[in-house]
C-alpha positions in Angstrom: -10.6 19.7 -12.2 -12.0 17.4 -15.1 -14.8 17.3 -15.6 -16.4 13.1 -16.1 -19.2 12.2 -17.8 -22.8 11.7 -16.3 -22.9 8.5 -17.0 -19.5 8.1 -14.2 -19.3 7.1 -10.8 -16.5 6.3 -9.0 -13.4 5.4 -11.6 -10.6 7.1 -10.0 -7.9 6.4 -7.5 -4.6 7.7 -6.3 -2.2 5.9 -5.2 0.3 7.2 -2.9 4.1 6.2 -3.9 6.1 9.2 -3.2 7.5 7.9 0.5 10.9 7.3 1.7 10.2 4.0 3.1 13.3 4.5 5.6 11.8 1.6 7.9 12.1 -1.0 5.2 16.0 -0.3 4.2 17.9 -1.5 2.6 15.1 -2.7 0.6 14.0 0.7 -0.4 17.7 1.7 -1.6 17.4 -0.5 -4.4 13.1 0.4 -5.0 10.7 2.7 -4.2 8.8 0.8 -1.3 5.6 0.3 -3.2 7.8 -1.2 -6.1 9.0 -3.8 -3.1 8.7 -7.1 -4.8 4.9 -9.4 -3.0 5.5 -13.1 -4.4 7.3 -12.3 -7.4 5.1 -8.8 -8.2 5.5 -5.3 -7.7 3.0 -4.3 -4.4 1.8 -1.3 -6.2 0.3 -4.2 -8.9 -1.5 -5.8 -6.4 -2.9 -2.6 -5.3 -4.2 -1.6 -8.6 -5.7 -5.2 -8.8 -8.1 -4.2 -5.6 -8.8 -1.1 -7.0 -9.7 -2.9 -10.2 -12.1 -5.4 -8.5 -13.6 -2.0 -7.2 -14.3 -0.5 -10.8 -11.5 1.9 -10.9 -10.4 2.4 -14.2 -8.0 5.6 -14.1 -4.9 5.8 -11.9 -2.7 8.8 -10.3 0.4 7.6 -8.6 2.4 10.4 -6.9 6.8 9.8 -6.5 9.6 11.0 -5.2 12.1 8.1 -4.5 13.8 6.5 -7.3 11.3 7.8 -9.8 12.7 6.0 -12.7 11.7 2.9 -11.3 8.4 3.5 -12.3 9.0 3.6 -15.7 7.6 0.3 -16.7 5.2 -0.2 -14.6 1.2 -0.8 -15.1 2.2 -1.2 -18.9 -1.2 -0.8 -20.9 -3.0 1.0 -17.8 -4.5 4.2 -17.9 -1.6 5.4 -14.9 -0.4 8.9 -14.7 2.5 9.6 -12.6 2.8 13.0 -10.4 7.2 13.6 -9.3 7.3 15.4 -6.0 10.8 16.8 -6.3 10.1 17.5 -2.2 8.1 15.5 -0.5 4.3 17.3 0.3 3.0 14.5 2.5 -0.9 13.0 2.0 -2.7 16.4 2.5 -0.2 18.3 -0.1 0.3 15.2 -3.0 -4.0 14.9 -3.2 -4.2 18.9 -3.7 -1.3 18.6 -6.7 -2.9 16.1 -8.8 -6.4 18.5 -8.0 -6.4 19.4 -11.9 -6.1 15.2 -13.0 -9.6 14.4 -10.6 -12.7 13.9 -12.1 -16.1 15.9 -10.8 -16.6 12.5 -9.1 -15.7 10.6 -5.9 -11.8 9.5 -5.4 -10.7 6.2 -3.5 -7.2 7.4 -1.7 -4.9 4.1 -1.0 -1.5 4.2 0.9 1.4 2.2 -1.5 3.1 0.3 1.5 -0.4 -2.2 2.5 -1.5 -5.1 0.9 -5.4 -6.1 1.4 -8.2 -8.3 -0.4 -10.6 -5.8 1.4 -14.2 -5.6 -0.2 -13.2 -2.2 -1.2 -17.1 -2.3 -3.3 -18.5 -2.0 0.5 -16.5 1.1 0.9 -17.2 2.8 -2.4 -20.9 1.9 -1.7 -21.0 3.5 1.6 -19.3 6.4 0.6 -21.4 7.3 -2.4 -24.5 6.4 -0.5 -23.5 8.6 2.8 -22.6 11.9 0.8 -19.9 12.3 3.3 -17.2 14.2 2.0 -14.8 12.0 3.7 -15.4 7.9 3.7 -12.0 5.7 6.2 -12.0 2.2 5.8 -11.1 1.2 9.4 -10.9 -2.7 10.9 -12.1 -3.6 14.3 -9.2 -5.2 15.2 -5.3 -5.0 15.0 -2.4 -3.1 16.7 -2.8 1.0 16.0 -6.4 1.4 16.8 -6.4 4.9 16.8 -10.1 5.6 15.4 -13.2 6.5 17.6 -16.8 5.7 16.4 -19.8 6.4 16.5 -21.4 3.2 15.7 -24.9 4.4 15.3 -24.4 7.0 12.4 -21.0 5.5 11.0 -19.4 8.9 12.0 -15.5 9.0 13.4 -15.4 11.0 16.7 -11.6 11.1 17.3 -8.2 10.1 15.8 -5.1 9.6 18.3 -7.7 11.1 20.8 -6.8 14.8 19.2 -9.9 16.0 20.2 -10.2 14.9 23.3 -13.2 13.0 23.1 -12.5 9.3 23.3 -10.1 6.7 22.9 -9.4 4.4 19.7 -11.5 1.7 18.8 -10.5 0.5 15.1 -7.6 0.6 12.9 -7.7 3.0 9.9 -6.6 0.3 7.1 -4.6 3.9 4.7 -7.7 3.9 2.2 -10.4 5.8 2.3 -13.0 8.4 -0.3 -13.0 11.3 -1.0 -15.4 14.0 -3.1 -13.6 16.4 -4.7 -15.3 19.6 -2.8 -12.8 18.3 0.2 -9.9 19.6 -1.7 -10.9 23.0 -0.9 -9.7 22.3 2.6 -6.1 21.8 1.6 -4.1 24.5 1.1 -2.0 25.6 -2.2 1.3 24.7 -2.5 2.2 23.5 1.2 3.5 20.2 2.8 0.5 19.1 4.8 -0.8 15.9 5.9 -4.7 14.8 5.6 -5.3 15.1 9.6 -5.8 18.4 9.9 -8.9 18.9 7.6 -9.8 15.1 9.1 -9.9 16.4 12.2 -11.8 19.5 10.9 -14.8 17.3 9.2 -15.1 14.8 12.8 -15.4 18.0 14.9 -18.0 19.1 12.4 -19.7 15.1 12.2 -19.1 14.7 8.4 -16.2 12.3 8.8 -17.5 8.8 7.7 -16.2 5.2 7.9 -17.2 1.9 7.3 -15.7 -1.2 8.9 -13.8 -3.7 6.6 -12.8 -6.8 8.8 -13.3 -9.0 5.9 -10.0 -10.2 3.6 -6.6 -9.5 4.6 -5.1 -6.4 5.4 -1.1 -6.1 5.7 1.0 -3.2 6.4 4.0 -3.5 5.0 6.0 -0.8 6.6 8.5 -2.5 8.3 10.5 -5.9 7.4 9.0 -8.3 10.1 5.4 -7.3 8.4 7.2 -7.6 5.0 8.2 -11.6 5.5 5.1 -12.2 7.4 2.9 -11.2 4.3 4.6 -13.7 2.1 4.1 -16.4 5.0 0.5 -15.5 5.1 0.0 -15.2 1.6 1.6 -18.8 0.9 0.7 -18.9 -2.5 1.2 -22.3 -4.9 3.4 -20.1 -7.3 6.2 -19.3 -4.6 8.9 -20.2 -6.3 9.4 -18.2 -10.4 9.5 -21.2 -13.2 12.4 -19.4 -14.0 14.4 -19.3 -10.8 16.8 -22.6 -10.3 16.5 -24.3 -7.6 17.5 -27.7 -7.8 18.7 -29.7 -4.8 18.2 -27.0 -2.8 15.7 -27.0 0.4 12.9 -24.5 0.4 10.8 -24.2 2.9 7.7 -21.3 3.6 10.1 -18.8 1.4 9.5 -16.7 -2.1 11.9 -17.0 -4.9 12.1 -14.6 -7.6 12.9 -14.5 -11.5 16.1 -16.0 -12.7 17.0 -16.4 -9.0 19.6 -19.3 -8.1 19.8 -21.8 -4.8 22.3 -23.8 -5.3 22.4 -27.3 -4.3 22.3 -28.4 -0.4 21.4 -24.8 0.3 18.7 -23.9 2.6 16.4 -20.9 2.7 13.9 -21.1 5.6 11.1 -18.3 5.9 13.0 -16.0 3.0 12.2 -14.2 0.6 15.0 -13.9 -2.8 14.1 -11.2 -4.9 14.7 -11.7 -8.6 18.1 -12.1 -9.4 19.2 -12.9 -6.1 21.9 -16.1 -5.6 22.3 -18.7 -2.6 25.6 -20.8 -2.9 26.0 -24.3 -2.3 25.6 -25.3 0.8 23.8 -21.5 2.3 21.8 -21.9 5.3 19.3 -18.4 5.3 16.8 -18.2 7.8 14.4 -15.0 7.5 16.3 -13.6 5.4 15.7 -10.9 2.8 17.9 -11.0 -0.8 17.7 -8.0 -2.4 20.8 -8.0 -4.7 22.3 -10.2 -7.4 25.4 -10.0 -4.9 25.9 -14.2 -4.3 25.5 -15.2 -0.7 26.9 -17.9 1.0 27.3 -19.3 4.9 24.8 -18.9 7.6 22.7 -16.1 7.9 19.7 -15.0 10.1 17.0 -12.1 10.1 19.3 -10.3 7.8 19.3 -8.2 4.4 21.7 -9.5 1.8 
């Protein structure tokens, strides 16, 4: 482990990047799912962004799909990269990077969500709790698979694994850590996180702070995928560069040197960069992830 500065706090993250993303394909054939294009940038850009507005200034991002990909991206950040050759889930990627962590706290955030969560509130509660564990959790939302206790910020249970209550909040994928909890992983093994959760909530050291402020999107599947960009709605939709003239847009992304050609309609879409609408397309929710050009009717489908 490095070893920071006194005068450091809390300037680390790691990002995790190294999964399949088998619910989002065919997207992911052609990217690594946190690589997936958000309104004309890569997701994992919009993650470092929240980190950023956090004070992290040092990045790990772990891969295994499609590493080259990742070649260009976070140009001028201070990013390192760690290739899993096999998979070694959340609990084995943080214990391989063990040697890259500062003697300071870590913020741990999943590659497939997208948030404007006050992730200062979590830092601050984390370093103020000297918990060795800190989830940021929401209060509402599907998956609430997180018992509290509300009076000492503790969780009790996760998927009611220990019996002791059902789920109240959502865990939002991010969360701190201190370095001493990498001493419950184990060397060299595929393990998840859960397992030494579970150990620190038996034990009452497994904190969390609620985060229902901001926007928090998972973007796992495709439905969730075209639903950020519809909730995002921002003014810059459509690339300068893409052509779209005499084409109908409506509630839909276009990306870099993307083409609709005239009379075409794309309804609720999102065109990656490069992608191409003929004259005269109608797509409705419709995802277009090659530079293959599309024409007639399509709906809810990946082109």
């Amino acid at each position: 482990m490095e070893r920071a500065d006194k005068s450091s706090r809390m300037t680390q993250a790691f990002i995790l990047g190294a999964g399949l993303g088998t619910r989002l394909r065919p997207l992911t054939d052609h990217l690594p799912k946190p690589l997936v294009p958000l309104h004309q940038r890569p997701l994992a850009a919009w993650t470092v962004d929240a980190c950023e507005r956090a004070g992290i200034k040092r990045f790990a991002i772990n891969t295994h799909h499609l590493p080259g990909a990742w070649e260009h991206f976070g140009d001028g950040k201070d990013i390192t990269f760690f290739h899993e050759p096999d998979l070694l889930e959340t609990g084995g990627g943080l214990k391989n990077i063990e040697e890259w962590i500062r003697d300071e706290p870590l913020l741990v955030h999943n590659g497939d969500i997208f948030s404007t969560l006050p992730l200062h509130e979590l830092v601050a509660a984390h370093k103020a709790s000297g918990l060795p564990v800190t989830l940021a959790v929401r209060s509402f939302g599907e998956a609430r698979h997180i018992a509290l206790n509300h009076i000492e910020d503790r969780v009790t249970d996760i998927r009611g694994m220990l019996g002791k209550s059902e789920g109240t909040h959502v865990f939002t994928g991010i969360y701190c850590i201190n370095p001493l909890f990498l001493e419950m992983l184990p060397e060299g093994k595929k393990i998840s996180v859960i397992p030494a959760f579970l150990e620190l909530a038996r034990e009452g050291k497994l904190g969390a702070v609620v985060l229902d402020e901001g926007e928090w999107l998972d973007l796992g599947e495709r439905d969730s995928y075209l639903e950020a960009h519809r909730k995002l709605a921002l003014a810059d939709a459509i690339h300068p560069s893409a052509k779209v003239d005499g084409a109908k847009i409506e509630g839909s992304a276009v990306g870099e040197g993307a083409t609709i050609g005239a009379g075409a309609e794309v309804i609720d879409s999102v065109i990656w960069a490069g992608g191409q609408v003929l004259p005269g397309a109608r797509l409705e929710r419709c995802i277009v992830c090659s530079g293959t050009p599309v024409g007639g009717e399509h709906l809810d489908e990946d082109l």
